[in-house]
mmCIF entry with sequence, helices, sheets and N, C-alpha, C, O atoms, coordinates in Angstrom:
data_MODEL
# 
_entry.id   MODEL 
# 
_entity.id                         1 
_entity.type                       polymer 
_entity.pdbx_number_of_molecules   1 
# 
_entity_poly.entity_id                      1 
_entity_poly.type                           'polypeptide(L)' 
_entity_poly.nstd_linkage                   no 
_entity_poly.nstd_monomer                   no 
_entity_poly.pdbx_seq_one_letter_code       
;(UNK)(UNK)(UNK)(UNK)(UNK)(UNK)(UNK)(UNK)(UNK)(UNK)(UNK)(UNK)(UNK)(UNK)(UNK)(UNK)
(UNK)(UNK)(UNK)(UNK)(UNK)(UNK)(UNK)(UNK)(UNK)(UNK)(UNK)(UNK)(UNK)(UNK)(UNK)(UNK)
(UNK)(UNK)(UNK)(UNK)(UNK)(UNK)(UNK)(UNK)(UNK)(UNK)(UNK)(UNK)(UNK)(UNK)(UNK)
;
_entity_poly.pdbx_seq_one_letter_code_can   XXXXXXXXXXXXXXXXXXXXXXXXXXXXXXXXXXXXXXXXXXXXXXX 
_entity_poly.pdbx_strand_id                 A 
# 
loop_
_entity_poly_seq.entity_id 
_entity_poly_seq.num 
_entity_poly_seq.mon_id 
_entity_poly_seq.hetero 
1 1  UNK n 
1 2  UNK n 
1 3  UNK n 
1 4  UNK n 
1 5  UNK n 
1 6  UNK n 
1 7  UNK n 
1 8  UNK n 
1 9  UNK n 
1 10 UNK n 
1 11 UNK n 
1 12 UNK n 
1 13 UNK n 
1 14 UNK n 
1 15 UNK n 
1 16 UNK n 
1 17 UNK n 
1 18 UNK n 
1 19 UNK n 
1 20 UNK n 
1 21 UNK n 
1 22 UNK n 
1 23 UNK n 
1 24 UNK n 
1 25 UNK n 
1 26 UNK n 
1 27 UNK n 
1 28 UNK n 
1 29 UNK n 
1 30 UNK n 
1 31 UNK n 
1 32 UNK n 
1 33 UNK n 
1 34 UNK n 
1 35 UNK n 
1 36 UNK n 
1 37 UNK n 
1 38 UNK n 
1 39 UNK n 
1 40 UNK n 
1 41 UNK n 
1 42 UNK n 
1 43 UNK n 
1 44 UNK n 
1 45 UNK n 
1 46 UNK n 
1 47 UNK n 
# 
_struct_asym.id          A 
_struct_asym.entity_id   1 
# 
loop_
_struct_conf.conf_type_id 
_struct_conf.id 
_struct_conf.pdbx_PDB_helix_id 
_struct_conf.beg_label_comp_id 
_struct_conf.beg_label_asym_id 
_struct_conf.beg_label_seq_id 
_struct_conf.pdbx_beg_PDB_ins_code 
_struct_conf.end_label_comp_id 
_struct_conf.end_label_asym_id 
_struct_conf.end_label_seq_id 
_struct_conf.pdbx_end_PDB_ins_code 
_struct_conf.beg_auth_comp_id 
_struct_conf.beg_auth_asym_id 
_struct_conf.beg_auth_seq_id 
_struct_conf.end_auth_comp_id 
_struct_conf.end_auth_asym_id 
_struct_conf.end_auth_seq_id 
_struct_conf.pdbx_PDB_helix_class 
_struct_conf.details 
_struct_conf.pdbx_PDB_helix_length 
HELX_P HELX_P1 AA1 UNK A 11 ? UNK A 16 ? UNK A 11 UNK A 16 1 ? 6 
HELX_P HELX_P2 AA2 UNK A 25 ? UNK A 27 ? UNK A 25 UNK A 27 5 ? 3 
HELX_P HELX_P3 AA3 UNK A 31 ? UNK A 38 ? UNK A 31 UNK A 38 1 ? 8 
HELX_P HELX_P4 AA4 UNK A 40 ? UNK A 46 ? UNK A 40 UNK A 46 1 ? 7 
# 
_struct_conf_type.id          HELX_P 
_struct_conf_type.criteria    ? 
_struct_conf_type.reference   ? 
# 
loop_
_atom_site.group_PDB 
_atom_site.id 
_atom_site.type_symbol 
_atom_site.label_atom_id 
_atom_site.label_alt_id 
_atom_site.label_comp_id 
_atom_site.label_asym_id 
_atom_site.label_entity_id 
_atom_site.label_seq_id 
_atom_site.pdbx_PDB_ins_code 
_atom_site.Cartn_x 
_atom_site.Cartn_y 
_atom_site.Cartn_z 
_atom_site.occupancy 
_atom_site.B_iso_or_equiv 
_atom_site.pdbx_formal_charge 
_atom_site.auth_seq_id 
_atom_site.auth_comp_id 
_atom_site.auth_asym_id 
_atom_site.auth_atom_id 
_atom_site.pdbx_PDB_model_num 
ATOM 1   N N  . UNK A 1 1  ? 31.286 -19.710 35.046 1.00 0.00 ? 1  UNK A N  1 
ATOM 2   C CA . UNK A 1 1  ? 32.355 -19.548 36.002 1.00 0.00 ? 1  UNK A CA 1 
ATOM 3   C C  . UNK A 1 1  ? 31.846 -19.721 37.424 1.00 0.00 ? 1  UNK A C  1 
ATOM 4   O O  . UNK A 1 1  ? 32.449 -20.345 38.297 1.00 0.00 ? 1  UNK A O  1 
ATOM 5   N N  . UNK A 1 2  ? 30.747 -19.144 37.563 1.00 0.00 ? 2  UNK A N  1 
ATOM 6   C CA . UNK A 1 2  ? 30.476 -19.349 38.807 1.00 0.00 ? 2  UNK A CA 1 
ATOM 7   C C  . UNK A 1 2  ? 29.662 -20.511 39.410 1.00 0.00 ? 2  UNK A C  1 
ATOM 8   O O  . UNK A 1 2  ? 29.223 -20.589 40.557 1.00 0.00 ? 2  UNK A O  1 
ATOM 9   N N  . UNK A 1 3  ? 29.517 -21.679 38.080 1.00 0.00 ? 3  UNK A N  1 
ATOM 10  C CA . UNK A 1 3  ? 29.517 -22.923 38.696 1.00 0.00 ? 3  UNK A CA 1 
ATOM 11  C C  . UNK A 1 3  ? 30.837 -23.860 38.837 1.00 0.00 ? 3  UNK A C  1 
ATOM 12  O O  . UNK A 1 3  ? 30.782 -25.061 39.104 1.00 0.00 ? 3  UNK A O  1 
ATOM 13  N N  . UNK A 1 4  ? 31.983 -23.154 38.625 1.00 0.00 ? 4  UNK A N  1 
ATOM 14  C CA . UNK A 1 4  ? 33.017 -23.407 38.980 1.00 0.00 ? 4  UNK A CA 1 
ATOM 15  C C  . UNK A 1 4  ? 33.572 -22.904 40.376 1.00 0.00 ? 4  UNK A C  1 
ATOM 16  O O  . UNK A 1 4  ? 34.617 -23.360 40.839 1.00 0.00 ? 4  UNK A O  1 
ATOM 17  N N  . UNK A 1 5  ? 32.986 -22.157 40.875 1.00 0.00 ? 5  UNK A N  1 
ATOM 18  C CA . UNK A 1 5  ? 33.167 -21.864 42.037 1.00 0.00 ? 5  UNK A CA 1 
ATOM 19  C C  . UNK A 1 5  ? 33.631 -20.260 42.361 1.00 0.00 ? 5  UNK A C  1 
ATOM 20  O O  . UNK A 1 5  ? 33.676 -19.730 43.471 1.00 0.00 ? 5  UNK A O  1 
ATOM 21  N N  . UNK A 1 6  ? 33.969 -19.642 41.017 1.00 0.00 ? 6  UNK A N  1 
ATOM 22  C CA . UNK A 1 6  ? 34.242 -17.962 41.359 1.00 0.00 ? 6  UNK A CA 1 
ATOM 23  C C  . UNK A 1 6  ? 32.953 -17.508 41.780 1.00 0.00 ? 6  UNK A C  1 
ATOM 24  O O  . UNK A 1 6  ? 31.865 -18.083 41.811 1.00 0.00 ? 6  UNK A O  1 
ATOM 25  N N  . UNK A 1 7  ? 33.385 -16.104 42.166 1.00 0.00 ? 7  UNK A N  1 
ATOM 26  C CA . UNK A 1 7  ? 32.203 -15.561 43.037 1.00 0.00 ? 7  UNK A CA 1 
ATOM 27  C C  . UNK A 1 7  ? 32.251 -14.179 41.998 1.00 0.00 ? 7  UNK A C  1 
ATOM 28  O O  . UNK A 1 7  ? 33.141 -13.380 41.710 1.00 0.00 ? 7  UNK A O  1 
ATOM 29  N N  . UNK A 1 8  ? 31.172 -14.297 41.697 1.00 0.00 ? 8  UNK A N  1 
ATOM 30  C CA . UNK A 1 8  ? 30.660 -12.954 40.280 1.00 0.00 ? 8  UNK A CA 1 
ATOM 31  C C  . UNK A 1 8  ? 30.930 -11.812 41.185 1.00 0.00 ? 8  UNK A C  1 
ATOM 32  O O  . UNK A 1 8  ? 30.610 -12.059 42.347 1.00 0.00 ? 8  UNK A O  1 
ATOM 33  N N  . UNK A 1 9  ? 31.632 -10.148 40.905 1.00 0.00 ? 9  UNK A N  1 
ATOM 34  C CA . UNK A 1 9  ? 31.830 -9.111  41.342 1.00 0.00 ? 9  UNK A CA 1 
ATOM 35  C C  . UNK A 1 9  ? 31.417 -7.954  40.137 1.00 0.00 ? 9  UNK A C  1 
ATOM 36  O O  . UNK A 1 9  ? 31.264 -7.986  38.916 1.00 0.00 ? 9  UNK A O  1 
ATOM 37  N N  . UNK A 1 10 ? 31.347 -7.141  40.983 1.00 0.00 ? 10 UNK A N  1 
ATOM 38  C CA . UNK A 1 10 ? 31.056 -5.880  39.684 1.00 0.00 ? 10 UNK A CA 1 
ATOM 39  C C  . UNK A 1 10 ? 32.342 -5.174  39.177 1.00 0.00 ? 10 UNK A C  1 
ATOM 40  O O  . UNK A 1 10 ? 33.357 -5.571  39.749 1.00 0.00 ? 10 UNK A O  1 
ATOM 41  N N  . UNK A 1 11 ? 32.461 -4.570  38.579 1.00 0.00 ? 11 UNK A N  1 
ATOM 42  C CA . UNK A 1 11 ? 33.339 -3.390  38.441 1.00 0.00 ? 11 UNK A CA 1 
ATOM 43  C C  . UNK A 1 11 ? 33.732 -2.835  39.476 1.00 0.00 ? 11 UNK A C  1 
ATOM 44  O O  . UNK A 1 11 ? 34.789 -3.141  40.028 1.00 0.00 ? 11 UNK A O  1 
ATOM 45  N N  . UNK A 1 12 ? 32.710 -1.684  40.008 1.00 0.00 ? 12 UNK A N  1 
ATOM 46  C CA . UNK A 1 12 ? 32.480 -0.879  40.716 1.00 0.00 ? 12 UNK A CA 1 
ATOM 47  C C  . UNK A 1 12 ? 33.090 -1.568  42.197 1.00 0.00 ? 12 UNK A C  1 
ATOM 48  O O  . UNK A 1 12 ? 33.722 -0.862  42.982 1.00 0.00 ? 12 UNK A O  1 
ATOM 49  N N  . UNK A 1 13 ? 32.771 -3.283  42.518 1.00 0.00 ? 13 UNK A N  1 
ATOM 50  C CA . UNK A 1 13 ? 33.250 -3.361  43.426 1.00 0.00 ? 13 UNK A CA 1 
ATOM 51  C C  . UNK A 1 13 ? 35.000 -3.751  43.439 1.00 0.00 ? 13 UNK A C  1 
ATOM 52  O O  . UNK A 1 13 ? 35.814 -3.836  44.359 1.00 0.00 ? 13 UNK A O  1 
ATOM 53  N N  . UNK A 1 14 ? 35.072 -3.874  42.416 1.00 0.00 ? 14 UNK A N  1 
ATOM 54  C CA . UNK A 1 14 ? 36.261 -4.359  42.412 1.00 0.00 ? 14 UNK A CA 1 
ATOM 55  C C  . UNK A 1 14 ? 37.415 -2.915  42.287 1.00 0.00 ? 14 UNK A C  1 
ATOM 56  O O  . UNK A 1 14 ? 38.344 -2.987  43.092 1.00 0.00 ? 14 UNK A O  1 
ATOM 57  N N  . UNK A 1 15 ? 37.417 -1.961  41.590 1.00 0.00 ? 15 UNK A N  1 
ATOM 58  C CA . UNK A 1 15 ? 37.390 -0.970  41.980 1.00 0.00 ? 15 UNK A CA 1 
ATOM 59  C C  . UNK A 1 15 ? 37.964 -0.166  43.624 1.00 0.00 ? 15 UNK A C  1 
ATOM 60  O O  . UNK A 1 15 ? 38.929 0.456   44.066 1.00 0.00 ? 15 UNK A O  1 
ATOM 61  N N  . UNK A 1 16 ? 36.353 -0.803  44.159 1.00 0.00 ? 16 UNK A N  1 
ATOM 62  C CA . UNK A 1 16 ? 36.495 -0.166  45.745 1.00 0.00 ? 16 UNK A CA 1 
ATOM 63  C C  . UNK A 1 16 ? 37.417 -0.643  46.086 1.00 0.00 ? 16 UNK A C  1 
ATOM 64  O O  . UNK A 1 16 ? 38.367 0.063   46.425 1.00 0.00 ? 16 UNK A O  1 
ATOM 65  N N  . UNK A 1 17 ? 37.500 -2.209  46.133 1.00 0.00 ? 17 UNK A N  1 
ATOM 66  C CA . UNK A 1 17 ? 38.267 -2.839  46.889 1.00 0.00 ? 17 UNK A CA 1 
ATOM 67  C C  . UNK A 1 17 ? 39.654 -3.384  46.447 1.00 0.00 ? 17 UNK A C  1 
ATOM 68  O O  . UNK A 1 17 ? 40.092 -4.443  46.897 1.00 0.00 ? 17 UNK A O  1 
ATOM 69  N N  . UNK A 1 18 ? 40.264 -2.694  45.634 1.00 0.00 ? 18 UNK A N  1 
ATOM 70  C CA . UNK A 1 18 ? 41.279 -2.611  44.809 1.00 0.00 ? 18 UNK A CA 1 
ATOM 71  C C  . UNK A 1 18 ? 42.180 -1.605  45.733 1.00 0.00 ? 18 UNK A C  1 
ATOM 72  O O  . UNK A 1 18 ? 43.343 -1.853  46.053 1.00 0.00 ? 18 UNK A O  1 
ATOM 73  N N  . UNK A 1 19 ? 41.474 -0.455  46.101 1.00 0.00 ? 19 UNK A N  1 
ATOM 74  C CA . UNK A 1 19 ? 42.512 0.530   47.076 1.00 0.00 ? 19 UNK A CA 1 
ATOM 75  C C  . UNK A 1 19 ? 42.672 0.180   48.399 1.00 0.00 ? 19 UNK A C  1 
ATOM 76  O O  . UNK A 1 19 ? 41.716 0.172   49.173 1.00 0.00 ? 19 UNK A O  1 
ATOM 77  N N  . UNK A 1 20 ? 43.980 -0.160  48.785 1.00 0.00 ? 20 UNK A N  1 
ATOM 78  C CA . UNK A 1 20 ? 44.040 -0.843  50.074 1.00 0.00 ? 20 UNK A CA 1 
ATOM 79  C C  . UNK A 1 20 ? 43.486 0.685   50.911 1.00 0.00 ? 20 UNK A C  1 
ATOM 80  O O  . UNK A 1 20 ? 42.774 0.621   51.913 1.00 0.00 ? 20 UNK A O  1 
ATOM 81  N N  . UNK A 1 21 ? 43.853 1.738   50.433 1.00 0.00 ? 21 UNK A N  1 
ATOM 82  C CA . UNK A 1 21 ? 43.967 3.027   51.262 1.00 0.00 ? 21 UNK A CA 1 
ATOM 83  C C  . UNK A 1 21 ? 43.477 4.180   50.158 1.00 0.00 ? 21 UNK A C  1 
ATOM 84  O O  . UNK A 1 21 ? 44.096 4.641   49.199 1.00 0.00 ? 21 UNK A O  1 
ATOM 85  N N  . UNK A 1 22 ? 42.474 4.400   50.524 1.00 0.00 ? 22 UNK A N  1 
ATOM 86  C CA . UNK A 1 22 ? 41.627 5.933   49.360 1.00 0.00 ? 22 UNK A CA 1 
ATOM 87  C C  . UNK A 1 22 ? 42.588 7.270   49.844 1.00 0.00 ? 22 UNK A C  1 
ATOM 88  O O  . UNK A 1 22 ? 42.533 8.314   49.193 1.00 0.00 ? 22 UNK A O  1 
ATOM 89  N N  . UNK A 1 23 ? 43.257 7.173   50.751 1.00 0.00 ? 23 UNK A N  1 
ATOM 90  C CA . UNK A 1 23 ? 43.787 8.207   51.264 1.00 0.00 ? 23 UNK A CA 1 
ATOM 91  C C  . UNK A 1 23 ? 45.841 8.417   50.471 1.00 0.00 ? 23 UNK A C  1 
ATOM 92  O O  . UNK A 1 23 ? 46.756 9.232   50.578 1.00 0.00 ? 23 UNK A O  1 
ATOM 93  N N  . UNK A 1 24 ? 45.499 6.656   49.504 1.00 0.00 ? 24 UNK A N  1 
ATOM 94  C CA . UNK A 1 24 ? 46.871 6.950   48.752 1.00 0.00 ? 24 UNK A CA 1 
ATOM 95  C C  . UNK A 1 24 ? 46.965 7.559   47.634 1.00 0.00 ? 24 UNK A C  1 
ATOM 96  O O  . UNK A 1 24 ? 45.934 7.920   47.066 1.00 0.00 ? 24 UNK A O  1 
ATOM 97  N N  . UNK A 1 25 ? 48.354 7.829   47.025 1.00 0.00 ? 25 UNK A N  1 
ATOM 98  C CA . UNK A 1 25 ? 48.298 8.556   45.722 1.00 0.00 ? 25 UNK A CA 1 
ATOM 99  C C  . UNK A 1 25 ? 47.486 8.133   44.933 1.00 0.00 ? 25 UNK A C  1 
ATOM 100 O O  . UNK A 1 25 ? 46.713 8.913   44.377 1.00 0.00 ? 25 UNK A O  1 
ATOM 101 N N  . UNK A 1 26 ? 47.468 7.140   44.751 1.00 0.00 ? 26 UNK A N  1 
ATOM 102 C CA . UNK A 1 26 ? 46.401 6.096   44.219 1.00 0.00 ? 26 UNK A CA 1 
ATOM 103 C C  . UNK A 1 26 ? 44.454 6.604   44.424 1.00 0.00 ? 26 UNK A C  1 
ATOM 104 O O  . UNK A 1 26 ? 43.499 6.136   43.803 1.00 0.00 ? 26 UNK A O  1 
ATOM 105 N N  . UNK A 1 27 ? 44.454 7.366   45.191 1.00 0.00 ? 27 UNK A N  1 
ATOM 106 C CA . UNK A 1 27 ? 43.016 7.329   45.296 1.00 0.00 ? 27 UNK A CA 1 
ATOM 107 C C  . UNK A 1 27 ? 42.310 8.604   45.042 1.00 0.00 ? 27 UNK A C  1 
ATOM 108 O O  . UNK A 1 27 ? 41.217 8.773   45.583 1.00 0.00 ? 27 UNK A O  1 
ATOM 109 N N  . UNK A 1 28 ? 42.715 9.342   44.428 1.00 0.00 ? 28 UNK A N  1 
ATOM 110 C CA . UNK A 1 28 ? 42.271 10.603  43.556 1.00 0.00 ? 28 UNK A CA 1 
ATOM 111 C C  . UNK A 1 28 ? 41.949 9.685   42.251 1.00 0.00 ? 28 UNK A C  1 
ATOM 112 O O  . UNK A 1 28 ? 40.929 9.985   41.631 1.00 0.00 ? 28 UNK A O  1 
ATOM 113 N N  . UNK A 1 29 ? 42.628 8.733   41.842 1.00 0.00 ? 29 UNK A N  1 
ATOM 114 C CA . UNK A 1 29 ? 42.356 8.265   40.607 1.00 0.00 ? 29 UNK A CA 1 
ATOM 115 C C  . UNK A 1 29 ? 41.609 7.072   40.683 1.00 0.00 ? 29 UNK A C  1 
ATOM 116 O O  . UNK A 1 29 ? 41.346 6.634   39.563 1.00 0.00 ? 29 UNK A O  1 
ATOM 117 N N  . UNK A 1 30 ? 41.199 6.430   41.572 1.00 0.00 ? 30 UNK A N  1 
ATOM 118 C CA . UNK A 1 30 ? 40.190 5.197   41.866 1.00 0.00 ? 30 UNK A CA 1 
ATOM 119 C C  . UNK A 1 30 ? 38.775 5.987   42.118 1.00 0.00 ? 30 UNK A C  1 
ATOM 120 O O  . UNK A 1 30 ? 37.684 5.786   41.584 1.00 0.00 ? 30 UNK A O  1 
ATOM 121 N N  . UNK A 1 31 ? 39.108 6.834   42.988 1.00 0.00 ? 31 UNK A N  1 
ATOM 122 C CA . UNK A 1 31 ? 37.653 8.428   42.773 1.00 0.00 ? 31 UNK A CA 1 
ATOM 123 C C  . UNK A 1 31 ? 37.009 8.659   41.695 1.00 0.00 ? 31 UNK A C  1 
ATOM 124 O O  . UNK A 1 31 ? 35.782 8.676   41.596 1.00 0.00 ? 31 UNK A O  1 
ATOM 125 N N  . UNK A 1 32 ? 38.205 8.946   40.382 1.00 0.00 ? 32 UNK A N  1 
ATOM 126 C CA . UNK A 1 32 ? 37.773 9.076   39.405 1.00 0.00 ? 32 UNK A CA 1 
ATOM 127 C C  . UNK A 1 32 ? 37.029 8.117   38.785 1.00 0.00 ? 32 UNK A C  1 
ATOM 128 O O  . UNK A 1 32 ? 36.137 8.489   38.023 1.00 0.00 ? 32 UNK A O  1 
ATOM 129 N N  . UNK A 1 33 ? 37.203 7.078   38.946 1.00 0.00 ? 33 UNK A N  1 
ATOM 130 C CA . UNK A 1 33 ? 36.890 6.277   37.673 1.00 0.00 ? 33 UNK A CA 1 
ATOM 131 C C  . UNK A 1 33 ? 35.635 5.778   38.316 1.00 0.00 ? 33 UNK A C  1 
ATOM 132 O O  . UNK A 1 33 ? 34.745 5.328   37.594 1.00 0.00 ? 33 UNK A O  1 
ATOM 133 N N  . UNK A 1 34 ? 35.482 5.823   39.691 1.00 0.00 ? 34 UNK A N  1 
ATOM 134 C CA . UNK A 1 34 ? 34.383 5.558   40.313 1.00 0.00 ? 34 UNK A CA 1 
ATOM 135 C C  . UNK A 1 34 ? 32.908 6.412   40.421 1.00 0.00 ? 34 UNK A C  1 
ATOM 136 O O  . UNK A 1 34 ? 31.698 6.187   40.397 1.00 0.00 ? 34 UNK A O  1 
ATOM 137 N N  . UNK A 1 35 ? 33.760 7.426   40.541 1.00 0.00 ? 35 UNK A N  1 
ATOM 138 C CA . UNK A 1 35 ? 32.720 8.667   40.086 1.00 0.00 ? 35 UNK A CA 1 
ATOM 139 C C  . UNK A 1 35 ? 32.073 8.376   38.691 1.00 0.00 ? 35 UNK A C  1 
ATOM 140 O O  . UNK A 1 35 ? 30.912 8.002   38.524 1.00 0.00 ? 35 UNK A O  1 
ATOM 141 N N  . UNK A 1 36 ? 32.800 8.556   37.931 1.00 0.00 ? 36 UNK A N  1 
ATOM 142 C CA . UNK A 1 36 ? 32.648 8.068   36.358 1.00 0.00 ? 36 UNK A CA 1 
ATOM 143 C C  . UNK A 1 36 ? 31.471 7.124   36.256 1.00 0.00 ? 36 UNK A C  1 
ATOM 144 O O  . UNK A 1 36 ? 30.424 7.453   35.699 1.00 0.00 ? 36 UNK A O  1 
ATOM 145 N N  . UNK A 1 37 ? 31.733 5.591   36.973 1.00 0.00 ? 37 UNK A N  1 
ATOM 146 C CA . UNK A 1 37 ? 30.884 4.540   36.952 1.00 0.00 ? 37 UNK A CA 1 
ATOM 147 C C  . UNK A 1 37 ? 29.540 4.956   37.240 1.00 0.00 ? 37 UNK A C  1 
ATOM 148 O O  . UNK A 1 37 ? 28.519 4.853   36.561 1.00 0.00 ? 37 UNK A O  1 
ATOM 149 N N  . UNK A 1 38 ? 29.759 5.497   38.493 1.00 0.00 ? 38 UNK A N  1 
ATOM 150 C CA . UNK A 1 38 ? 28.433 6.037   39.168 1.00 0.00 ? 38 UNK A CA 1 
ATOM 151 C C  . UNK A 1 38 ? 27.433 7.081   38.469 1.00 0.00 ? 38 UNK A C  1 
ATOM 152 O O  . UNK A 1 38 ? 26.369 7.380   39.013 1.00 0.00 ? 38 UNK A O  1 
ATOM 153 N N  . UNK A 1 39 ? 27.805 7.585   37.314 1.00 0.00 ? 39 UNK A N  1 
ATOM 154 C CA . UNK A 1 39 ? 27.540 8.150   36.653 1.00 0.00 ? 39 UNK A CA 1 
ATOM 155 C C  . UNK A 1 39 ? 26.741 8.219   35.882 1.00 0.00 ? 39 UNK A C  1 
ATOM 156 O O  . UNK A 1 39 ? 25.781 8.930   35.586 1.00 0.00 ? 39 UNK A O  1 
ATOM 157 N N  . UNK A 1 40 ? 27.689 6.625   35.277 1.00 0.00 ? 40 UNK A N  1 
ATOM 158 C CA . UNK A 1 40 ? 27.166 6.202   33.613 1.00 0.00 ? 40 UNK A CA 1 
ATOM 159 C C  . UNK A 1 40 ? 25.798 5.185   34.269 1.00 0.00 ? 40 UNK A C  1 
ATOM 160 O O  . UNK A 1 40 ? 24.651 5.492   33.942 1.00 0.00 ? 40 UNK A O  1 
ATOM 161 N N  . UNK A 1 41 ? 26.037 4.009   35.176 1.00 0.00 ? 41 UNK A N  1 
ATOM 162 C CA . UNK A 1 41 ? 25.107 3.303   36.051 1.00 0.00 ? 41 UNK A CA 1 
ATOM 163 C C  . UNK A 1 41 ? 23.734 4.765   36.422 1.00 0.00 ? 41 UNK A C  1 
ATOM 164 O O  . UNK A 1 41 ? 22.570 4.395   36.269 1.00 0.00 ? 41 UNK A O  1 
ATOM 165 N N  . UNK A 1 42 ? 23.861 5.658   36.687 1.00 0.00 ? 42 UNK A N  1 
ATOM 166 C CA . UNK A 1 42 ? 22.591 6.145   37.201 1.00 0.00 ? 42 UNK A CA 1 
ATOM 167 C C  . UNK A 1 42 ? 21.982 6.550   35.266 1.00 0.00 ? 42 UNK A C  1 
ATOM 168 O O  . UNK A 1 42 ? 20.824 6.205   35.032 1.00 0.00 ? 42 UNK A O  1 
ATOM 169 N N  . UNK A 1 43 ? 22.376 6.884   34.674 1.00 0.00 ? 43 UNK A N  1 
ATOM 170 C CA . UNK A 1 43 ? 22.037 6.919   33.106 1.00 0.00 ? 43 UNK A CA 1 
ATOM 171 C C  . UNK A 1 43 ? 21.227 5.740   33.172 1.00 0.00 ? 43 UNK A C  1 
ATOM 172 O O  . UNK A 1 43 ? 20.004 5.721   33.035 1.00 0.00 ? 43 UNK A O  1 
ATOM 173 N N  . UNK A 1 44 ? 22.190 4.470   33.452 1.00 0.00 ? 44 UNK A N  1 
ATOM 174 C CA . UNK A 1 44 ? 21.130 3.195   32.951 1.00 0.00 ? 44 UNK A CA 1 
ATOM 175 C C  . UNK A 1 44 ? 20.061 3.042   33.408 1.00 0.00 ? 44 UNK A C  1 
ATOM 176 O O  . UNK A 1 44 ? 19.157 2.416   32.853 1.00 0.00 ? 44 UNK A O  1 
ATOM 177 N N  . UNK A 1 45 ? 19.953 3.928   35.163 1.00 0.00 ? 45 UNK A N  1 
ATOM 178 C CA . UNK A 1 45 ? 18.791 3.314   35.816 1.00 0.00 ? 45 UNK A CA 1 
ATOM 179 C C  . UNK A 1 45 ? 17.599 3.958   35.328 1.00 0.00 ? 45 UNK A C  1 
ATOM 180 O O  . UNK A 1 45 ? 16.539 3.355   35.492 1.00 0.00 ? 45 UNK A O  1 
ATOM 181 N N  . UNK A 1 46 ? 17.587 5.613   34.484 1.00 0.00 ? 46 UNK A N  1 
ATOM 182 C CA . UNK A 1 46 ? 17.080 6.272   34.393 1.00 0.00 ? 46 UNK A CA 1 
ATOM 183 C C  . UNK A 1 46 ? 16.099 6.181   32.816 1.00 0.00 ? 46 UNK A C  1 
ATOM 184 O O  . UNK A 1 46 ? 15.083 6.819   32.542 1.00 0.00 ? 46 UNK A O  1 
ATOM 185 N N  . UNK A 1 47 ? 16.813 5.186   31.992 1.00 0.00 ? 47 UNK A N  1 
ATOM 186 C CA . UNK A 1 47 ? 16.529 4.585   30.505 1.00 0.00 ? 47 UNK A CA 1 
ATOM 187 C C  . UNK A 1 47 ? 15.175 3.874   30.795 1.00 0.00 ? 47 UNK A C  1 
ATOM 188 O O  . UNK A 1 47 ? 14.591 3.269   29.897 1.00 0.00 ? 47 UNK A O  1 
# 
C-alpha cells in the first residue's frame, strides 16, 4: 500500500487523531481505549 502512495499510521495514532476535541463526549472513551493501547504496547516492550 504504501508503494501506492498511502502513508502507514498506527492505531494509537489514528485514535489520537480521530478526536477532533478530547474535551468531547467522545473523549472519556478515546482515553479509554488509548490508555488500554498504551498498556498492552508497554507489555510488548517489556517481552
Amino acid at each position: 500500500m504504501a508503494q501506492a502512495g498511502s502513508v502507514p499510521n498506527s492505531t494509537f495514532a489514528l485514535i489520537s487523531e480521530s478526536g477532533l476535541d478530547w474535551a468531547s463526549p467522545q473523549g472519556p472513551i478515546m482515553r479509554e481505549v488509548a490508555d488500554w493501547q498504551l498498556e498492552e504496547l508497554e507489555k510488548l516492550n517489556q517481552a
